[in-house]
N, C-alpha and C positions, 0 to 999 in steps of 0.2 A: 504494500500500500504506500502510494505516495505520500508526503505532505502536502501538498491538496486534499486530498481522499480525506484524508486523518483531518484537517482543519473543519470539512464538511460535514464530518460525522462530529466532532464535538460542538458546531455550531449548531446540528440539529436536535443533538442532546440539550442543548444551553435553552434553546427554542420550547421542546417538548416539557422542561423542568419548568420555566416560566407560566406555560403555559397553565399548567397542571399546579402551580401556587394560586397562580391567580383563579383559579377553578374553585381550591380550596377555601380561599378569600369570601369568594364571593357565597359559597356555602356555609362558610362560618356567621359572615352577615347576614342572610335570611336568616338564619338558625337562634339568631342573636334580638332579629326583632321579632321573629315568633314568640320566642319567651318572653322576651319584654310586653308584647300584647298581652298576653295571657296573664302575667302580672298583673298591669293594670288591668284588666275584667275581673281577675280575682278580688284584688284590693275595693273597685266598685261592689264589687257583687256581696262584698263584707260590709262593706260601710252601710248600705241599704238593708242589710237582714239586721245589722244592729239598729236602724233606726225605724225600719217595721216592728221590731218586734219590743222596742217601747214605748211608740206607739199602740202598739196592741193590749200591750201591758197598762201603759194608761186608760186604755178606754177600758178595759176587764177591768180595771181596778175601780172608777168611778161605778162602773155598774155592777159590780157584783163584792165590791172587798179588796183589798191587797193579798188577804192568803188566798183567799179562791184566784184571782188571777195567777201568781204566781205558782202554785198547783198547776192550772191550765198551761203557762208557758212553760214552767218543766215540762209538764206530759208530751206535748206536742216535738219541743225538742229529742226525748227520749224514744218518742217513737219516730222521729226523723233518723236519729243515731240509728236504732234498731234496723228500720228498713234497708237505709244506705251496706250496715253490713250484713243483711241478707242478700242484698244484690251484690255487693263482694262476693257471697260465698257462692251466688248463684253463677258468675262468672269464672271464678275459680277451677270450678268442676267442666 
């Protein structure tokens, strides 16, 4: 193999490695604002179940008592908990 050959072949190497970073790059940055989205939905999707649910709590509580509300907003959490892991374990199997 000449030194030509040989320079051609590591320029198409140098080519092909660039090429295949900037691949990577660009997979790392989707990858990067996917979770960042999901973040923020998460973050929203908390901050609203915390303010529905003292909301809720206030209006149970003017209409029926603070311990019967609070009763009702346990229950209803406990059976959200409960459910979510039966559908864990329904996906499990």
């Amino acid at each position: 193999m000449s030194a030509e050959g040989s320079s051609l072949l590591a320029d198409l190497l140098k080519s092909l490695a660039s090429l295949g970073a900037l691949s990577v790059g660009t997979a790392v940055r989707r990858a990067a604002l996917s979770v960042g989205g999901y973040v923020v939905v998460g973050i929203l999707f908390a901050v609203s179940l915390c303010f529905l649910t003292f909301a809720g709590y206030g209006a149970l509580s003017l209409a029926m008592g603070s311990i019967n509300a609070s009763l009702i907003v346990g229950c209803a959490y406990l059976f959200a908990a409960l459910l979510a892991a039966l559908v864990l374990q329904v996906r499990r199997r």
